[in-house]
C-alpha positions in Angstrom: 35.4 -6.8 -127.0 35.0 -6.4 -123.2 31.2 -6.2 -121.4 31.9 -2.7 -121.4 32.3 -2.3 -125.0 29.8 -5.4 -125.5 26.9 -3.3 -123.0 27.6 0.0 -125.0 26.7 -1.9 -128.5 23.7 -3.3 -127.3 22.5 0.3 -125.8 22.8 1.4 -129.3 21.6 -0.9 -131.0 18.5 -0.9 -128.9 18.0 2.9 -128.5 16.9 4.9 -131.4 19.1 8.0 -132.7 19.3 11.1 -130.7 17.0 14.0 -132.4 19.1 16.6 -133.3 17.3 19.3 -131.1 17.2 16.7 -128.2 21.3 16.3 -128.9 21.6 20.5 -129.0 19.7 20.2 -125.5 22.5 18.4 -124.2 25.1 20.3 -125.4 23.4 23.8 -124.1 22.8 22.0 -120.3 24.9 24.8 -118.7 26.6 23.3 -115.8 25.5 25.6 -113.3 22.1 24.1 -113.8 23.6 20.7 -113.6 25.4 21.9 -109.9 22.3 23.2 -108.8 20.0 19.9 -109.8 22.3 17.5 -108.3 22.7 19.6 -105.3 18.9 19.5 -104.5 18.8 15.8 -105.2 20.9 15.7 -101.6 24.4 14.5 -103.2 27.2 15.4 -101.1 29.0 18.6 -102.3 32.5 16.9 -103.3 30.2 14.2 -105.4 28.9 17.1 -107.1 31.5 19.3 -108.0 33.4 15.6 -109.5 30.9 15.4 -111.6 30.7 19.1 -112.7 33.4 19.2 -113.0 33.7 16.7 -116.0 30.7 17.7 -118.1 32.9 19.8 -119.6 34.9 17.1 -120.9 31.7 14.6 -121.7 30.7 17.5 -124.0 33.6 17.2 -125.9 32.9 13.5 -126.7 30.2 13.2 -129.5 29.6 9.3 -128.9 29.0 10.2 -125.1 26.7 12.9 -126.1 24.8 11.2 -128.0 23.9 8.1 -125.9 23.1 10.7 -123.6 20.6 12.4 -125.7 19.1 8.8 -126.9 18.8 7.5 -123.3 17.5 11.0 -122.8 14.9 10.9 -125.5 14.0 7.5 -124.6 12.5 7.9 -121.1 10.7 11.2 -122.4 8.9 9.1 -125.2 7.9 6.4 -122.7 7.0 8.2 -120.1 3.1 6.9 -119.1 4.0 3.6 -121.4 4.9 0.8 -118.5 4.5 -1.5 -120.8 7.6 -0.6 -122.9 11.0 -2.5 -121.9 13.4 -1.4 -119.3 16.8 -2.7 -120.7 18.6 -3.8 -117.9 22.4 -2.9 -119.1 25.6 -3.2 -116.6 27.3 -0.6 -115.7 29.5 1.5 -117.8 32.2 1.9 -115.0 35.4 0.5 -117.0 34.6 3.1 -119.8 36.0 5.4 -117.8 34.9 8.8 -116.3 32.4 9.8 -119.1 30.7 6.3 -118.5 30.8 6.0 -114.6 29.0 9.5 -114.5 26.2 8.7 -117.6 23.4 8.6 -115.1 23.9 11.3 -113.4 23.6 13.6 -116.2 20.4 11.2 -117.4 19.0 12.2 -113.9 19.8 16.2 -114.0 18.5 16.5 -117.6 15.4 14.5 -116.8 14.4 15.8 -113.4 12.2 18.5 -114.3 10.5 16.3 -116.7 9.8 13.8 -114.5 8.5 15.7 -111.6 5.8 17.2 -113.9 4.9 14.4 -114.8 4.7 12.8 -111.7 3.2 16.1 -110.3 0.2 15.6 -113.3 -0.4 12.0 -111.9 -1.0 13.3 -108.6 1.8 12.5 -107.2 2.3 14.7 -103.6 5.8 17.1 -103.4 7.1 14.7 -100.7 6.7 11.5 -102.6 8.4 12.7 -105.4 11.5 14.1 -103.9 11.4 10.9 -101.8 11.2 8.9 -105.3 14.3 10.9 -106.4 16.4 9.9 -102.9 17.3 7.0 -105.5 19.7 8.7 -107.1 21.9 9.7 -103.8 21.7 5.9 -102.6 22.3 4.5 -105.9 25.7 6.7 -105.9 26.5 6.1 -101.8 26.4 1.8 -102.9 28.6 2.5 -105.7 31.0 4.4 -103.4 30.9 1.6 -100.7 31.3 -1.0 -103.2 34.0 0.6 -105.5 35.4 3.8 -103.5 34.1 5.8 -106.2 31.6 8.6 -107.8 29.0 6.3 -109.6 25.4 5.2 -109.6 25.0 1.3 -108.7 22.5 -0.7 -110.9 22.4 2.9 -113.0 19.6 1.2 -115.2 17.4 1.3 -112.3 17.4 5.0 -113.0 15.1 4.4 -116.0 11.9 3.2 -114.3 12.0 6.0 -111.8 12.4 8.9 -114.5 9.5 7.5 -116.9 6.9 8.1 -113.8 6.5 4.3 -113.4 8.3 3.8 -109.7 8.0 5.9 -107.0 9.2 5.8 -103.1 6.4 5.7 -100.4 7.5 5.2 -96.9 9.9 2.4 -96.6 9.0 0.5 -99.6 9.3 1.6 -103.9 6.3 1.0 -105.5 6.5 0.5 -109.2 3.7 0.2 -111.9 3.4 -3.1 -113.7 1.0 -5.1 -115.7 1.4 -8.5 -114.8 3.0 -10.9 -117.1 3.9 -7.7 -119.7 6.3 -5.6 -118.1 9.8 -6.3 -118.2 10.2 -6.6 -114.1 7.0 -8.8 -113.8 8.0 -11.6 -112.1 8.2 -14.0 -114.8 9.1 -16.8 -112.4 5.4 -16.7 -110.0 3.3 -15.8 -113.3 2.2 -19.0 -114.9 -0.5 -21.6 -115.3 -0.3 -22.1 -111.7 -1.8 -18.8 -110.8 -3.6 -17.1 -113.6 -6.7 -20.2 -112.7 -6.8 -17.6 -109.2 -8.5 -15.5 -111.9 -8.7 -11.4 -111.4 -5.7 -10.3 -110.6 -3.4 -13.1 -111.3 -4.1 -13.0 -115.4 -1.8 -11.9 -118.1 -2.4 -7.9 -118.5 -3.9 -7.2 -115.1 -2.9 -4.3 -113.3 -0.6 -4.9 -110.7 2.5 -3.5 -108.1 6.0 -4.1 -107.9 7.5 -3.6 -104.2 11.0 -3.1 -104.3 12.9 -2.8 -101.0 15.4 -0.1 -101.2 19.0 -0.1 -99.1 19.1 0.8 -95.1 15.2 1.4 -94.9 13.2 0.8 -91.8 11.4 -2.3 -92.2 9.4 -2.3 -88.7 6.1 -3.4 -88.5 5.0 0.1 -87.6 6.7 1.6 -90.2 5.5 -1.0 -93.0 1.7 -0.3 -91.7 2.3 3.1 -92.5 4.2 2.7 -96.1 0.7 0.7 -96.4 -1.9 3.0 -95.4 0.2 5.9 -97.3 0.4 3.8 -100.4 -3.2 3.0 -100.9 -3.5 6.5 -100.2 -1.4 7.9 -102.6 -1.8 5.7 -105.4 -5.4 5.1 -105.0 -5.4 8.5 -106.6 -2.4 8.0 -108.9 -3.0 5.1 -110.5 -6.5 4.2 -109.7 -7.9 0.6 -110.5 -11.3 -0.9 -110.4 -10.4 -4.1 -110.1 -8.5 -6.8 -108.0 -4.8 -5.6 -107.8 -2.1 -7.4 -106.0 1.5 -6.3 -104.6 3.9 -8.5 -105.8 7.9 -8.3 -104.5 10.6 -10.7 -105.8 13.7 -10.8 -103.1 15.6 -13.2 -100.7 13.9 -11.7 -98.2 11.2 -13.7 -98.9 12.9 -17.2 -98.5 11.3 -18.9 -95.9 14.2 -20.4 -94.9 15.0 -17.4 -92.9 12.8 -18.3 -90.4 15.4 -21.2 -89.2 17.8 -18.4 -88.4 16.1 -15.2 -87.8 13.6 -14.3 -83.9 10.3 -14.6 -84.9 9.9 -11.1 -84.0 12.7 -9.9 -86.6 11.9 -7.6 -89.3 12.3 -10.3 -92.1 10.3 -12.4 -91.2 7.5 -10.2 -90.3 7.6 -8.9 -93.5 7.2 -12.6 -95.0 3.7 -12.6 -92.9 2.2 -10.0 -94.9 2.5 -12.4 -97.7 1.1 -15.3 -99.7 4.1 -17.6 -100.7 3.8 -19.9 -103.9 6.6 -22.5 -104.3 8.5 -21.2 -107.3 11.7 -19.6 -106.0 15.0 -19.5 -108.2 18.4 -20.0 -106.7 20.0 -16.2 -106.2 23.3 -16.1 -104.4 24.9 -12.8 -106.1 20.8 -10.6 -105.1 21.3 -11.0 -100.7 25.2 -11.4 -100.8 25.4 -7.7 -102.9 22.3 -6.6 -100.4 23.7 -7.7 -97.2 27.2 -7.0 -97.9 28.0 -4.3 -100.7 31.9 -6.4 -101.0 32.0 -7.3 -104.6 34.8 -9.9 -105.3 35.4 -11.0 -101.6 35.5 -14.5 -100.4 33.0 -16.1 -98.1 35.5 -16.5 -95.5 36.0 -13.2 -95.5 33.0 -11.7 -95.2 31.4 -10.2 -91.8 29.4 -12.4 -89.4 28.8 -10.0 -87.1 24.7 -10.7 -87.3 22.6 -13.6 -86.8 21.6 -12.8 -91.1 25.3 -12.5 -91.9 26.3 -15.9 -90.2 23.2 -17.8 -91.8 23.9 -16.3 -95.3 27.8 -17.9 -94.8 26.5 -21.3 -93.2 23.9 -21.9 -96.2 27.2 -21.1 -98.7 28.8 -23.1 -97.4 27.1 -26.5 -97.5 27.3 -25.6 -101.1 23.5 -25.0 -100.6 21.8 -21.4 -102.3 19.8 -18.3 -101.4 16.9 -18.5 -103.5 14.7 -14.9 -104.8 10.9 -16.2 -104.3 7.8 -14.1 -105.2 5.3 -13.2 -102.7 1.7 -11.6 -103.0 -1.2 -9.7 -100.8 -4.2 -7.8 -102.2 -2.9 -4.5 -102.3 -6.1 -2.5 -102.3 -8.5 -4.6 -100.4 -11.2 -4.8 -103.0 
């Protein structure tokens, strides 16, 4: 069995069976409302009319339909629930077209959904489209990286169509109870923290950061994502309690600072937060970040930046990038 076949067992396995009116839902999805959907999400016009173009063809494939009306049903039943697991699943690329274009046709069939939801929450018009942007640059990584019509990391698609992570600014924002949730940072959250007390235990409230591709990451344009974050999701997701911001990511390693200006971007990001110890080495996170060239050997990659060189030199000295967890109080209390 290849991973393909192998990820495809385990999404069945772990998904319940379609309901048959959610399965007749999928199969009366008229295309022209697919066209027009994916068109407003801001995906170029050939990208579109490729994947059109085959839903013709995906309807004629039961098994296909199906998963697509389980995945479908499963974010709809777990919308509001961030506590319920986001399977993280590869990509289903080398099952050919049907499986390269799944999440697109996730995305289309859940949009609507998910903006009312989103819109009931209190989320503003502008941070929900800018939420949904993640479909475009999930499909414009998968092109750089493979030269084809695809959504990178398609799983990521889940969190952001149960209501759970939105965009704000530069940053994604993504609603976690600490310790619980399937992206809480399992390697920070530990004896060594929870004595901080409020805000550090098991079950408190608490705030991904993601860092999505080719976003500014200025000082000035951080301070804003900040002040429009507490704005936004003061009223979203209000707390009454201490709540931190937590991001996992290489960007955090404080290595960096041997290589990068003081001044740089990366590093003043690191400022804003509070570093414990506990980092895991992470090679395949900044070399797919920094360099989108799956399968390419280090020689061979670009050193055209002061980041790209010191990502080669670490390599190789046989020595590893590491993912570390960072924190700040998110909403000042």
């Amino acid at each position: 069995m290849d991973e393909a076949q192998a990820t495809l067992s385990k999404m069945r396995s772990f998904l319940a069976a379609a309901l048959p009116e959610t399965i007749e839902r999928v199969r009366h999805f008229e295309v022209k409302q697919l066209a027009f959907i994916l068109d407003c999400l801001n995906l170029a016009s050939d990208v579109v009319e490729e994947i059109a173009g085959h839903w013709d063809v995906f309807l004629g494939e039961d098994e296909w339909v199906s998963l697509l009306a389980a995945l479908l049903d499963y974010v709809e039943v777990n919308r509001g629930n961030i506590e319920a697991p986001i399977p993280i699943w590869p990509d289903l690329d080398e099952r050919g077209t049907s499986g390269r274009l799944l999440y697109f046709y996730l995305f289309a069939l859940s949009d609507e959904g998910a903006r009312a939801f989103l819109a009931g929450e209190g989320a503003p018009e502008n941070v929900i489209n800018q939420s949904f942007e993640v479909l475009a640059r999930h499909c414009a990584t998968h092109q750089r990286k493979w030269g084809s019509v695809g959504v990178d990391a398609g799983w990521w698609m889940l969190p952001v169509l149960r209501g759970e992570l939105v965009q704000i600014g530069s940053l994604q924002f993504h609603r976690v109870t600490l310790g619980v949730g399937t992206l809480s940072p399992a390697s920070w959250f530990g004896d060594s923290v929870t004595t901080l007390g409020v805000g550090f235990r098991r079950g408190d409230p608490s705030l991904g950061l993601h860092i999505p591709q080719g976003v500014d990451l200025s000082p000035e344009a951080l301070n804003y994502t900040m002040s429009e974050a507490r704005d936004v999701l003061g009223r979203m997701w209000p707390v009454h309690q201490r709540r931190l911001a937590i991001c996992q990511t290489w960007m955090l390693d404080d290595r960096l600072r041997s290589y990068l200006d003081a001044d740089s971007n990366i590093v003043r990001f690191q400022q804003r937060f509070n570093l414990p110890s506990l980092c895991y080495d992470d090679d395949a996170d900044v070399l797919d970040f920094v360099y989108q060239r799956p399968n390419t050997a280090l020689g061979e990659l670009p050193q055209s930046t002061t980041l790209q060189r010191a990502i080669v030199e670490v390599l190789s000295r046989g020595e590893h990038w590491r993912n570390c967890t960072g924190w700040f109080d998110f909403d000042g209390l």
